[in-house]
SERO-4910 file (N, C-alpha, C, O; in steps of 0.05 Angstrom, whole numbers):
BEGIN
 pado doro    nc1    nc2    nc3   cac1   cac2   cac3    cc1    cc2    cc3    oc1    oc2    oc3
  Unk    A   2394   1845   1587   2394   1851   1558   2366   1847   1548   2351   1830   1556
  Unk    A   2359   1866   1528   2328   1871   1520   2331   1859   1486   2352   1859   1473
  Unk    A   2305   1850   1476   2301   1849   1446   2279   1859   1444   2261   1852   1460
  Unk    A   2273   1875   1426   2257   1887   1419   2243   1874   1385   2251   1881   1363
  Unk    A   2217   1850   1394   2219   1840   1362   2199   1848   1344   2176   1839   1342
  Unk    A   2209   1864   1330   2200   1888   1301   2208   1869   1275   2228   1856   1270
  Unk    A   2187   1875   1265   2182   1874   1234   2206   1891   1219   2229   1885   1210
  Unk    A   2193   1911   1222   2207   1940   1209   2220   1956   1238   2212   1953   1261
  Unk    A   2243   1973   1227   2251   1980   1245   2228   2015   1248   2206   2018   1237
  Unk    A   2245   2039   1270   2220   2057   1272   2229   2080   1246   2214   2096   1236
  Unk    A   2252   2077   1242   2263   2090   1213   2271   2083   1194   2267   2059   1190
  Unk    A   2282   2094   1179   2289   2085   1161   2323   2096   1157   2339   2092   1138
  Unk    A   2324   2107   1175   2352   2114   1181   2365   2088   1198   2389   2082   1198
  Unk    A   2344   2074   1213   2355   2051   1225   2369   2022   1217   2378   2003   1230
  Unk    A   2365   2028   1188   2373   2009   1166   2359   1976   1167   2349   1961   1149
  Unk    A   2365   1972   1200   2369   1931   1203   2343   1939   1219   2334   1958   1231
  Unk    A   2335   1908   1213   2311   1901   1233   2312   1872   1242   2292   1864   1254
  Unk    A   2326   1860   1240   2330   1825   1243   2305   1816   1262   2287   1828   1274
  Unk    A   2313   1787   1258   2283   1767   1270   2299   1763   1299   2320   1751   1304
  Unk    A   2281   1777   1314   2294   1765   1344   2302   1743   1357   2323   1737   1369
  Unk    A   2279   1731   1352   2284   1698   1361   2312   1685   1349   2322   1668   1363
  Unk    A   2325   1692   1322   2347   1688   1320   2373   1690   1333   2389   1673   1339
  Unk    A   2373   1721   1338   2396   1741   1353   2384   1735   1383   2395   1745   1402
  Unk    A   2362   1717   1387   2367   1711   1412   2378   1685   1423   2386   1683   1447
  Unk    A   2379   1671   1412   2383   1640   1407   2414   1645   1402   2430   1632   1416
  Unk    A   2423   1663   1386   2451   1659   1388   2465   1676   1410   2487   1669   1419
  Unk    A   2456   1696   1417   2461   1721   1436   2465   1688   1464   2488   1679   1469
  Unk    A   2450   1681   1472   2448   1666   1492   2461   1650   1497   2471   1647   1519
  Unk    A   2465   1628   1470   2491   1612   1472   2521   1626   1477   2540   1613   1486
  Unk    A   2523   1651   1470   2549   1666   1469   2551   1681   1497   2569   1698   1499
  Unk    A   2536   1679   1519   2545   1698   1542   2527   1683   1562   2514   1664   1553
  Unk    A   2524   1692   1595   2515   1687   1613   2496   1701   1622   2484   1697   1643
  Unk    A   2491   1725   1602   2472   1745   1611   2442   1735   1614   2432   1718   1599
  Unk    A   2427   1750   1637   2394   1744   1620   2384   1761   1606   2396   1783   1605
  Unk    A   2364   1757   1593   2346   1762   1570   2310   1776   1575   2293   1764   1587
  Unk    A   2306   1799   1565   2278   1791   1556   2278   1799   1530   2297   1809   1518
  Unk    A   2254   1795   1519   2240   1799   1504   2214   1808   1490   2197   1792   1483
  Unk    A   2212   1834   1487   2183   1848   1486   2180   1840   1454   2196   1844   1435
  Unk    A   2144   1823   1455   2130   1811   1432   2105   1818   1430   2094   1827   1450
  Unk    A   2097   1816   1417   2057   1821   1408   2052   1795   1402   2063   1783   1384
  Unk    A   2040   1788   1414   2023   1752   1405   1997   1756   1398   1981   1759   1417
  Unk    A   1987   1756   1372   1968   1749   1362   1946   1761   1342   1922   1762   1340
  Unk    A   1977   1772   1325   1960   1784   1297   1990   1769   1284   1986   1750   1269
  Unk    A   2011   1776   1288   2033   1775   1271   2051   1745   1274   2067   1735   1259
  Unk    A   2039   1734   1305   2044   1719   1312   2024   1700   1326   2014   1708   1347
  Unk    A   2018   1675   1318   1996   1660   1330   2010   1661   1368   2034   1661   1371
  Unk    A   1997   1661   1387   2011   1654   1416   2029   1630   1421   2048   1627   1436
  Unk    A   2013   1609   1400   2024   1583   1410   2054   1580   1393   2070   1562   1398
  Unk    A   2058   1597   1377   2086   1598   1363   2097   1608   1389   2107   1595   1407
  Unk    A   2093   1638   1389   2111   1644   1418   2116   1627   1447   2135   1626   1463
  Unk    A   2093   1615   1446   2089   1590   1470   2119   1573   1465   2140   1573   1478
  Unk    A   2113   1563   1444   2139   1537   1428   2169   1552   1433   2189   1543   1444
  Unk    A   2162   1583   1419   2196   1590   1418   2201   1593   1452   2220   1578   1458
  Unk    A   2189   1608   1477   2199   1608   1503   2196   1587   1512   2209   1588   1534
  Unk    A   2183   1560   1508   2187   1534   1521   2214   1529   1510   2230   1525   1529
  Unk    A   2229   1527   1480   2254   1523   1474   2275   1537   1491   2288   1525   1508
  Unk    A   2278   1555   1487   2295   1577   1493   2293   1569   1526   2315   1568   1538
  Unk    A   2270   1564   1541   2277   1559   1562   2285   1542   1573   2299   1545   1593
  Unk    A   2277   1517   1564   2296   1495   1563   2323   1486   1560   2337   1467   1569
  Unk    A   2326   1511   1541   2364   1500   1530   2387   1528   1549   2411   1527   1552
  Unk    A   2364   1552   1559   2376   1572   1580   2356   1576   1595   2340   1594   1589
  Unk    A   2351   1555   1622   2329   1560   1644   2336   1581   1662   2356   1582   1677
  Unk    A   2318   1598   1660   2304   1616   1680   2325   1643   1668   2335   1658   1684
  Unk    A   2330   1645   1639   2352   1666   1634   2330   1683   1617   2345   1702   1611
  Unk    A   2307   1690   1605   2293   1695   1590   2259   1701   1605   2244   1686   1617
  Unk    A   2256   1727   1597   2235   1739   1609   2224   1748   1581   2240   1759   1565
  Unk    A   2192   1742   1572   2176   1746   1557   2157   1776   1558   2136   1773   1569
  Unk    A   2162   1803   1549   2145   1826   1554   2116   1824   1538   2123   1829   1515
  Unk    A   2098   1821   1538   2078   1816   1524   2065   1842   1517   2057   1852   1538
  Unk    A   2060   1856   1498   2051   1884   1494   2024   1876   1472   2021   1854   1462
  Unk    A   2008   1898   1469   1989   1899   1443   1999   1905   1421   1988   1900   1400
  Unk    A   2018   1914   1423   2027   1920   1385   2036   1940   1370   2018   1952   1383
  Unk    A   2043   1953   1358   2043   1967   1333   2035   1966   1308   2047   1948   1296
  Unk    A   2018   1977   1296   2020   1971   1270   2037   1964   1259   2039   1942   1248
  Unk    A   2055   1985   1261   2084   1980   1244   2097   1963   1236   2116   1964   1220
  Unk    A   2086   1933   1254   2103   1914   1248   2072   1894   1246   2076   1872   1235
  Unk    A   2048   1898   1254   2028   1882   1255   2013   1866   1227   2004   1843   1220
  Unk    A   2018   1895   1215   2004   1901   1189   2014   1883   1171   1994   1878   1157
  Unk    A   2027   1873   1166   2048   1852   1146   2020   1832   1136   2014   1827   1113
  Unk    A   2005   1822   1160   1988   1805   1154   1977   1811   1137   1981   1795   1118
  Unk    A   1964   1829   1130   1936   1852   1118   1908   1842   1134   1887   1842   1121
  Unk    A   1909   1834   1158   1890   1835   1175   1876   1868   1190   1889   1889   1190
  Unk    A   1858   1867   1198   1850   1887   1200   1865   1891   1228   1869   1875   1246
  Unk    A   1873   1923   1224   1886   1925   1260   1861   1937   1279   1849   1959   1277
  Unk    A   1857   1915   1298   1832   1924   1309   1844   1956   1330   1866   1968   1331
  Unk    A   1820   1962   1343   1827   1983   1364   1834   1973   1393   1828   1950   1401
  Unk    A   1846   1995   1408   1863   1984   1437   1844   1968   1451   1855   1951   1465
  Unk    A   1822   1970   1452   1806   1951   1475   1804   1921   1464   1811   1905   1481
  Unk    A   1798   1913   1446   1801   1888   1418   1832   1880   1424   1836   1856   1428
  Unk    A   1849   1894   1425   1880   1886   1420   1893   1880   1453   1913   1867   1455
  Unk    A   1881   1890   1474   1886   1889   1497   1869   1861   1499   1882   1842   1508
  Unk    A   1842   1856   1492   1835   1836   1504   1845   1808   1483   1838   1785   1487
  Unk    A   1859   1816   1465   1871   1796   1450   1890   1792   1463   1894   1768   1470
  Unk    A   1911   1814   1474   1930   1797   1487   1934   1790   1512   1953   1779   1521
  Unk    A   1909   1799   1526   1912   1775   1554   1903   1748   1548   1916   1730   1558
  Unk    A   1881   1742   1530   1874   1722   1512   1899   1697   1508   1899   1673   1514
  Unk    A   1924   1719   1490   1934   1707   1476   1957   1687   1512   1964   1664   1519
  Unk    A   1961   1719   1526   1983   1698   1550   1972   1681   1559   1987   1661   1563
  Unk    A   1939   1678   1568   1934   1654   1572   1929   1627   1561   1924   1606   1572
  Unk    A   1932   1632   1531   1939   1597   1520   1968   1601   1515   1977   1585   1499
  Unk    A   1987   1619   1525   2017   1610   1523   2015   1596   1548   2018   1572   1547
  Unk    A   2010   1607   1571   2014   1592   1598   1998   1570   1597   2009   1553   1611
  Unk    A   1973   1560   1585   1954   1537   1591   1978   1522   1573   1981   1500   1581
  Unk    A   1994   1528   1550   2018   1506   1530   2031   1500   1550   2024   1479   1560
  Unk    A   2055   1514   1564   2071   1515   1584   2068   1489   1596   2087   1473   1594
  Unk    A   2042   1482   1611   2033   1463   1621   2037   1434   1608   2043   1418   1625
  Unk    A   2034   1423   1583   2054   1409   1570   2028   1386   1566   2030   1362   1562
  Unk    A   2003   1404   1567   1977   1386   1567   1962   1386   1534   1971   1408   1528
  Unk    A   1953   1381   1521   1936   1391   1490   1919   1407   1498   1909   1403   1520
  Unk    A   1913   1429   1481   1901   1457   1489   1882   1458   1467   1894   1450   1446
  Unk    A   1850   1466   1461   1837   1478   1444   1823   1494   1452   1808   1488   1471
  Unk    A   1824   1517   1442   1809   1546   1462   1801   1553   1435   1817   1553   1416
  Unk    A   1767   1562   1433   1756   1578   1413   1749   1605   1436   1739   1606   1458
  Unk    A   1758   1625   1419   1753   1655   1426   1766   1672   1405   1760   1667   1381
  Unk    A   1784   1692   1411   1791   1713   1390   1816   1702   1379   1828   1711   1360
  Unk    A   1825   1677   1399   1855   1668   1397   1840   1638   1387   1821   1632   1401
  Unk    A   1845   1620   1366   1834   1595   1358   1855   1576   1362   1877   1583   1352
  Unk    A   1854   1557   1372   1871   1538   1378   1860   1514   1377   1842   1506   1392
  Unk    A   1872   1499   1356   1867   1467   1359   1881   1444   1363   1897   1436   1345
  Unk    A   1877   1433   1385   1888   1401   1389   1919   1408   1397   1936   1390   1392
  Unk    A   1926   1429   1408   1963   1439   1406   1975   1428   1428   1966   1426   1451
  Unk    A   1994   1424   1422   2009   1411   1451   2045   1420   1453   2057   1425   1433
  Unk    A   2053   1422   1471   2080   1429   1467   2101   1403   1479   2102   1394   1502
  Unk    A   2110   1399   1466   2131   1367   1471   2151   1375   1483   2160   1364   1504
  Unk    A   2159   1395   1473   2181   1409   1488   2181   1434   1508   2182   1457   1501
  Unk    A   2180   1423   1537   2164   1441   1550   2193   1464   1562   2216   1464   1555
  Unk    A   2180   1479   1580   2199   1490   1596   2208   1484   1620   2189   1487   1635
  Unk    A   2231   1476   1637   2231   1461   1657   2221   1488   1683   2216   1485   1707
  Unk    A   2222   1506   1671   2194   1533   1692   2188   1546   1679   2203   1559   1664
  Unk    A   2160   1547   1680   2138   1574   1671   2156   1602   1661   2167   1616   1678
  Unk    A   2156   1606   1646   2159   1634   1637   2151   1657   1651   2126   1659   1648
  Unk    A   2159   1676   1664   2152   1699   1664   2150   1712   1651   2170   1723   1641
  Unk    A   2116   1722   1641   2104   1739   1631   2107   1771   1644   2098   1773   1667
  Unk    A   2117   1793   1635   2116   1817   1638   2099   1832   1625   2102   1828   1600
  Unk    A   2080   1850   1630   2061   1861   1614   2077   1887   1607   2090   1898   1625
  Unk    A   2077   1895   1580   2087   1926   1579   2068   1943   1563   2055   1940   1542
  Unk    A   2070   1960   1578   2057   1986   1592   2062   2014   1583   2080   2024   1596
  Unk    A   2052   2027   1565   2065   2060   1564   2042   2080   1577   2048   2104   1582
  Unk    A   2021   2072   1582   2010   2094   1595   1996   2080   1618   1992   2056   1618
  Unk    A   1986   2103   1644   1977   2085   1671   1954   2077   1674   1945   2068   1695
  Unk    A   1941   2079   1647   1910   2070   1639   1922   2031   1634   1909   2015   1647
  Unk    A   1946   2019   1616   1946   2002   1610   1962   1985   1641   1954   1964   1651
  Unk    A   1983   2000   1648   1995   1990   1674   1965   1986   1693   1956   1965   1700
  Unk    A   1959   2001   1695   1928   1985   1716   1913   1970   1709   1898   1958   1725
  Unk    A   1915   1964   1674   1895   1938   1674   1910   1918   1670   1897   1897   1675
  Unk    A   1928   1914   1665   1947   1886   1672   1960   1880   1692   1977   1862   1691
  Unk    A   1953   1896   1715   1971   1891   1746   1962   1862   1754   1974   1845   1766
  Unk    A   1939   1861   1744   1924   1833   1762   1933   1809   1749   1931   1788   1762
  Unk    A   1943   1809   1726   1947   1790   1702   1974   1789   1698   1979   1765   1699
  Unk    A   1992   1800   1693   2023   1798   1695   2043   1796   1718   2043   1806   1740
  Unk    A   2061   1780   1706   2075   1767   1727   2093   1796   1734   2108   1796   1753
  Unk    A   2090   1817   1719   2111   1848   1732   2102   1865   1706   2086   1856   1690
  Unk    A   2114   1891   1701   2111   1911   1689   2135   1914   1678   2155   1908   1691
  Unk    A   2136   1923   1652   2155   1938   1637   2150   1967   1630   2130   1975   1641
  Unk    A   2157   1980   1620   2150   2006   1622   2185   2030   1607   2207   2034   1616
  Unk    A   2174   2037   1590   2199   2059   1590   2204   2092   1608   2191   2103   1626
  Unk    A   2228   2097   1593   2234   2120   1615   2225   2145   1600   2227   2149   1576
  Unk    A   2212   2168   1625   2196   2186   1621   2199   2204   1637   2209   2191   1656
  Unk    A   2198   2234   1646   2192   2254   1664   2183   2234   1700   2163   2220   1703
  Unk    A   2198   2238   1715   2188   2224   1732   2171   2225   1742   2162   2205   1753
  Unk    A   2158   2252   1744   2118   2250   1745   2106   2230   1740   2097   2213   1756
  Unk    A   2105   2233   1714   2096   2216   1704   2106   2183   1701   2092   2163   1696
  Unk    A   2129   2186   1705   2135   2155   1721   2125   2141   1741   2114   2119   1744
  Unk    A   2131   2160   1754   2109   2152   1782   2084   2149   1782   2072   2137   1800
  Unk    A   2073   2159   1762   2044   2153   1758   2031   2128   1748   2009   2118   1752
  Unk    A   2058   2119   1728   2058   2088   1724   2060   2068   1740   2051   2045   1739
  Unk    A   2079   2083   1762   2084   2059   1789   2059   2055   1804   2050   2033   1812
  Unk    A   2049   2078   1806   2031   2080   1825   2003   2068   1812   1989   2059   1830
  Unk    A   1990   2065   1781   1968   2054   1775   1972   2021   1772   1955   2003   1774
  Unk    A   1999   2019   1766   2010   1992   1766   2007   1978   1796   1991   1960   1798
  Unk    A   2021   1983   1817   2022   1975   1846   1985   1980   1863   1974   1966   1880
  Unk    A   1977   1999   1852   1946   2008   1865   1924   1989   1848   1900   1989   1855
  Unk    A   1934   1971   1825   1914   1957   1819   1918   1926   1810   1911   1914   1789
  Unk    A   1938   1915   1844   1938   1895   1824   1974   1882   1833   1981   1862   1845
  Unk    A   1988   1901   1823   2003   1898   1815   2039   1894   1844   2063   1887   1841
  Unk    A   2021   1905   1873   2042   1915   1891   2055   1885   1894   2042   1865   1889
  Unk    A   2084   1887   1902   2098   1870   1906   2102   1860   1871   2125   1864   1864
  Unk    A   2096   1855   1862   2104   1843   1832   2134   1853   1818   2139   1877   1822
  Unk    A   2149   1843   1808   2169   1869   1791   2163   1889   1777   2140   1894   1769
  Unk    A   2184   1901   1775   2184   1920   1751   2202   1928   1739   2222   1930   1754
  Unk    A   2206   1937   1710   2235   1935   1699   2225   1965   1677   2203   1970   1669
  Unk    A   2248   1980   1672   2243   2000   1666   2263   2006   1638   2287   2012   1641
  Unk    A   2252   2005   1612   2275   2012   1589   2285   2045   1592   2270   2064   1597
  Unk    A   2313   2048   1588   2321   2078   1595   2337   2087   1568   2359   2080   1560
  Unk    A   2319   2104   1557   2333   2111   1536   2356   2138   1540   2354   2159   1552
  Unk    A   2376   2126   1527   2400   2144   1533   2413   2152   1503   2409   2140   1482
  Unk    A   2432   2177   1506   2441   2176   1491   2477   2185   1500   2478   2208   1510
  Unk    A   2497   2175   1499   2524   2184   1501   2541   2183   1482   2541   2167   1463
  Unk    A   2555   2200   1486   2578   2208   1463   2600   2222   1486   2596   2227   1510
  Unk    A   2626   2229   1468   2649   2240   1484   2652   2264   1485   2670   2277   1496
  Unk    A   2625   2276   1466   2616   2308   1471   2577   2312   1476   2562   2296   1463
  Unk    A   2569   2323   1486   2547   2325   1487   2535   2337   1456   2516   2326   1444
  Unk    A   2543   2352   1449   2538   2356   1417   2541   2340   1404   2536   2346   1380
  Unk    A   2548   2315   1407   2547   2286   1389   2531   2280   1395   2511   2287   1382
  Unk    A   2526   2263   1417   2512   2254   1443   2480   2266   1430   2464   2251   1419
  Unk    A   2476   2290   1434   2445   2304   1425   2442   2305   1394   2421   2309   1383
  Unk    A   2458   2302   1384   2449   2301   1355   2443   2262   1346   2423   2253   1333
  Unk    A   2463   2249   1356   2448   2216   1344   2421   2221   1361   2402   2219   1345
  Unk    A   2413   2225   1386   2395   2225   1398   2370   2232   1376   2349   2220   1372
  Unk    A   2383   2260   1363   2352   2266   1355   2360   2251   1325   2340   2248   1311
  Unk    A   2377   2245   1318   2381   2230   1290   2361   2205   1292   2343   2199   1276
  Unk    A   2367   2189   1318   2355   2166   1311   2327   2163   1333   2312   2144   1334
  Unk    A   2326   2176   1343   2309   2173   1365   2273   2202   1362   2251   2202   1373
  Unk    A   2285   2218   1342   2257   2234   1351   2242   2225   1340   2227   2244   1342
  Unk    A   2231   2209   1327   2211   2192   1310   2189   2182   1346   2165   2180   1349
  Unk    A   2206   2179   1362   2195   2156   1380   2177   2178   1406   2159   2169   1419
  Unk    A   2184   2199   1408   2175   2219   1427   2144   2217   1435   2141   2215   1459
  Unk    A   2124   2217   1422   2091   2214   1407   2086   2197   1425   2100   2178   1431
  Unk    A   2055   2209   1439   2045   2194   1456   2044   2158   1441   2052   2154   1418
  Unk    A   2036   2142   1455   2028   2118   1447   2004   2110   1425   2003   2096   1405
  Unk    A   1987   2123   1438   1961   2131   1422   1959   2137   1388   1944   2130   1370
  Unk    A   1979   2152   1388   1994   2153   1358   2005   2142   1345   1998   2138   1322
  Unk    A   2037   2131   1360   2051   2120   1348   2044   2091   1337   2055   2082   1316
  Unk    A   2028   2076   1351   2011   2058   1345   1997   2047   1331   1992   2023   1331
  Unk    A   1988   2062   1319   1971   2066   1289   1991   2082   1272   1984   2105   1271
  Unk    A   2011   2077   1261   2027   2086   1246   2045   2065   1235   2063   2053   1247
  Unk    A   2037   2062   1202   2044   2031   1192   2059   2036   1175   2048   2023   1157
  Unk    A   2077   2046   1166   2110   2049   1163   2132   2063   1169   2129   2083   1184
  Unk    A   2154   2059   1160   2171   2072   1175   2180   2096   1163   2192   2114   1174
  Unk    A   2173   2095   1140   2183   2129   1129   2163   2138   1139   2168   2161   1132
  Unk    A   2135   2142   1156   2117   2149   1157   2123   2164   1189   2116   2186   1197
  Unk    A   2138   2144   1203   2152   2150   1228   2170   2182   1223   2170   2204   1234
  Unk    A   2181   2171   1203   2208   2188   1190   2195   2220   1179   2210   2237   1170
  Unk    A   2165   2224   1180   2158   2248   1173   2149   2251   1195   2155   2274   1202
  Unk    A   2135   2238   1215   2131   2252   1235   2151   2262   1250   2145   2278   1268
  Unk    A   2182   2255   1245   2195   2271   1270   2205   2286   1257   2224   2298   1269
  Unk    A   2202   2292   1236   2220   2317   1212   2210   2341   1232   2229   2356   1234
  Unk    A   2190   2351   1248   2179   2369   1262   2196   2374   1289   2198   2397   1298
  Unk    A   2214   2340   1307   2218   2356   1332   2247   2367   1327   2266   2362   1312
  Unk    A   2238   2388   1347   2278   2405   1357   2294   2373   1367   2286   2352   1376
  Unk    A   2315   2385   1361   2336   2378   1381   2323   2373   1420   2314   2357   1436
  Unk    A   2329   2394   1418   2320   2404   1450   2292   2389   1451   2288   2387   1476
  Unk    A   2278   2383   1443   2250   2361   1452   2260   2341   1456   2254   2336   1479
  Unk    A   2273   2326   1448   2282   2299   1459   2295   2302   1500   2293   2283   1514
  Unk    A   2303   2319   1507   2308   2326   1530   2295   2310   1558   2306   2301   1578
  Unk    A   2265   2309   1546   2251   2307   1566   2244   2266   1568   2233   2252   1586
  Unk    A   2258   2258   1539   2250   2225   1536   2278   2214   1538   2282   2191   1545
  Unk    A   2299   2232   1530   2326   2216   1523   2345   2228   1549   2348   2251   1557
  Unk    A   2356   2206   1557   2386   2225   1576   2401   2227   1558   2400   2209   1540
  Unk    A   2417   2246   1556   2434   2264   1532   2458   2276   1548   2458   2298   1558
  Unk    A   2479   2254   1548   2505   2272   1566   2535   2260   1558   2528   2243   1541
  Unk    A   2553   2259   1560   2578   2260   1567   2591   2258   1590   2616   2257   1594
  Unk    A   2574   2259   1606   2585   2259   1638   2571   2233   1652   2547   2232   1653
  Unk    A   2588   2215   1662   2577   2188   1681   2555   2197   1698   2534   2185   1702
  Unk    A   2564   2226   1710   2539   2220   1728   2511   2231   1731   2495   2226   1749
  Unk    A   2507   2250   1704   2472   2253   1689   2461   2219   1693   2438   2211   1695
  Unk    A   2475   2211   1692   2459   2179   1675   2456   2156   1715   2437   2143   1724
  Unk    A   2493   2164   1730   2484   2158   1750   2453   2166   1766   2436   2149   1771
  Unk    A   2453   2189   1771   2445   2200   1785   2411   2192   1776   2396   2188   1794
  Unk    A   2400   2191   1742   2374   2180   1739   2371   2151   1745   2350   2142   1755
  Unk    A   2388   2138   1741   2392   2109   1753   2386   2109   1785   2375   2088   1790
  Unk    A   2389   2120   1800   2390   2113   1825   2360   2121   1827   2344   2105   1836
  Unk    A   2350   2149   1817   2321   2154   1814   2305   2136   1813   2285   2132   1828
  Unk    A   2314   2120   1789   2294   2104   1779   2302   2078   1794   2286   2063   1782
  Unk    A   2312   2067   1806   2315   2048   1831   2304   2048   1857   2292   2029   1867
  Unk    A   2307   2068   1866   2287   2080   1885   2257   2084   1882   2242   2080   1900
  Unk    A   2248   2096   1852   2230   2083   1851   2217   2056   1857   2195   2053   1868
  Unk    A   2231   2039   1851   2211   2001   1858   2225   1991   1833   2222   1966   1831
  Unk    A   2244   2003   1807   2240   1993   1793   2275   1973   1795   2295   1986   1799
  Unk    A   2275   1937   1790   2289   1932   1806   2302   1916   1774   2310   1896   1785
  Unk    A   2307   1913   1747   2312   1915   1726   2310   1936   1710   2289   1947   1702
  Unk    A   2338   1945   1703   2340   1980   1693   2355   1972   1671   2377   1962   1673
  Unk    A   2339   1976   1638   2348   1968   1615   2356   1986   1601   2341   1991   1582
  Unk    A   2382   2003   1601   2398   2018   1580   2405   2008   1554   2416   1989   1543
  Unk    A   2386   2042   1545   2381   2033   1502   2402   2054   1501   2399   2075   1514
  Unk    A   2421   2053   1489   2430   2089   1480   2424   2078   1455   2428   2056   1445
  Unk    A   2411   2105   1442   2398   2104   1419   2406   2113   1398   2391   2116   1379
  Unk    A   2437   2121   1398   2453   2131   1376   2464   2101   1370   2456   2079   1377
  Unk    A   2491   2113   1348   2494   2094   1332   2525   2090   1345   2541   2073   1335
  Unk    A   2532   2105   1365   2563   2092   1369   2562   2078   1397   2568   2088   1418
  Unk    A   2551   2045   1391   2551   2033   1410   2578   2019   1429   2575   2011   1452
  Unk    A   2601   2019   1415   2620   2008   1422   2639   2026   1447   2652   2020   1468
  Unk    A   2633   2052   1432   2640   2066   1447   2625   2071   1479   2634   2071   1502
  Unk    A   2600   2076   1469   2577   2068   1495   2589   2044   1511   2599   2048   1533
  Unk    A   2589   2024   1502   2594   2004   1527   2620   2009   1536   2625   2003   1560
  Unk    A   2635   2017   1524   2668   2015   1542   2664   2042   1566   2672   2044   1590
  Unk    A   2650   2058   1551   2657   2085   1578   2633   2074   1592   2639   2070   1615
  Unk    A   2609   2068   1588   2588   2056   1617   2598   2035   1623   2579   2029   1638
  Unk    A   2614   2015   1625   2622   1988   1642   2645   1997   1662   2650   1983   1682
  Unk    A   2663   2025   1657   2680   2032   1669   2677   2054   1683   2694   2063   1699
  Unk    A   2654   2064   1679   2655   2097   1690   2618   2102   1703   2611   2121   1716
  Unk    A   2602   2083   1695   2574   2090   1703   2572   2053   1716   2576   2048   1740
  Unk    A   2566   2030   1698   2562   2003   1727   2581   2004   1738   2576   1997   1761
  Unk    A   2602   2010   1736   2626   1998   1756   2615   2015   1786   2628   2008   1805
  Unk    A   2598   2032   1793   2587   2045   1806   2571   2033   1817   2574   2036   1841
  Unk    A   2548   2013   1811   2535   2005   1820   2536   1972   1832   2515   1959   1838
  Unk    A   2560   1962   1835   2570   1940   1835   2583   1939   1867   2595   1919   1875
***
């Protein structure tokens, strides 16, 4: 199970945006599942806050909770009214920032002057193990520079070309033998004409290289950029079916790839129905 923790959601058709760390704290006490959680540390969030919340959380559910560490969005950055620096500034902020989460971890007092300021901090309440840090990754420029530095890769689902191209700058620099976990955006319904329409209802906002979507600081702002795609463009980012085995059959793809955590988003709005026909008709397959 994934959290994704946003400010704002990417529309405004998406209505909710809740504080993660909440819905994760209670998500956790209510099931046996594990957890990650993809965060930005260190415009919207000091590191050593995030340090504190995965030392808790891991403490009270050990070894159930995996941390994705990304550079950011505006979209949810901006709240501060700090300046949003550019990708090289924001990348070296957040390897910056994982290394005084992990130097907290350690359960020693920490003061580090650099882009990340820390004074006199200590964490009382430690983790009874280190967190796994996952770096996430949308293009194979950023998967190659955090292979050396993250404990695995996150990464969403894409044309498998270009998937592979992520495997391959990720594993070739750094990164071979490490995990990797892959978000798969889906969309199902009990007709494929449902199915492709929430898809592009709630999902074409998100299509846009990285490069873009990134520097884009609200969400109606999202909401005009996808007023432009078809239907049929989402094709190539969303699985869009009615049938168990479109969705089998990319699953096994993407396993065979290396990737050994496979995180299903369906990105419409009839989730209930989603989980009853995939727990009976698509995992019961892979079990």
């Amino acid at each position: 199970m994934n959290s994704s923790d946003h400010f704002h959601p990417w529309s405004d058709k998406q209505g909710e945006s809740g504080f993660a760390w909440s819905w994760l704290g209670a998500a956790m006490q209510a099931s046996s599942l594990d957890f990650s959680v993809v965060n930005a540390p260190g415009q919207r969030y000091h590191p050593a806050i995030i340090a504190q919340a995965m030392a808790t959380l891991n403490e009270m559910f050990p070894d159930r909770l995996i941390i994705c560490a990304g550079s950011g969005q505006l979209l949810n950055e901006n709240i501060t009214g700090e300046q949003w620096p550019p990708k090289e500034i924001r990348n070296a902020r957040l390897k910056e920032s994982v290394e005084v989460m992990r130097e907290l971890w350690k359960g020693d007092y920490l003061t580090h002057k650099g882009i990340i300021k820390v004074e006199n901090a200590k964490l009382f309440t430690t983790p009874k193990k280190t967190p796994t840090v996952y770096g996430a990754a949308i293009t194979p420029k950023t998967a190659a520079w955090l292979a050396h530095w993250a404990d695995g890769l996150i990464t969403i689902s894409k044309p498998l070309d270009e998937l592979q191209r992520m495997v391959d700058a990720f594993r070739g620099n750094g990164g071979e033998g490490k995990p990797m976990a892959l978000k798969v955006q889906i969309s199902y319904s009990s007709s494929y004409e449902r199915a492709l329409e929430g898809a592009w209802e709630q999902w074409k906002n998100n299509i846009f290289p990285s490069r873009l979507l990134a520097d884009i600081d609200t969400a109606d702002k999202f909401d005009d950029l996808g007023e432009k795609v078809r239907k049929e463009d989402l094709k190539d980012y969303v699985i869009i079916s009615d049938k168990a085995e479109a969705f089998i059959e990319k699953i096994q793809q993407y396993h065979e790839m290396g990737f050994e955590r496979i995180i299903i988003h369906n990105v419409n709005k009839e989730q209930e129905e989603f989980i009853e026909f995939f727990s009976k008709n698509v995992l019961a397959r892979f079990k």
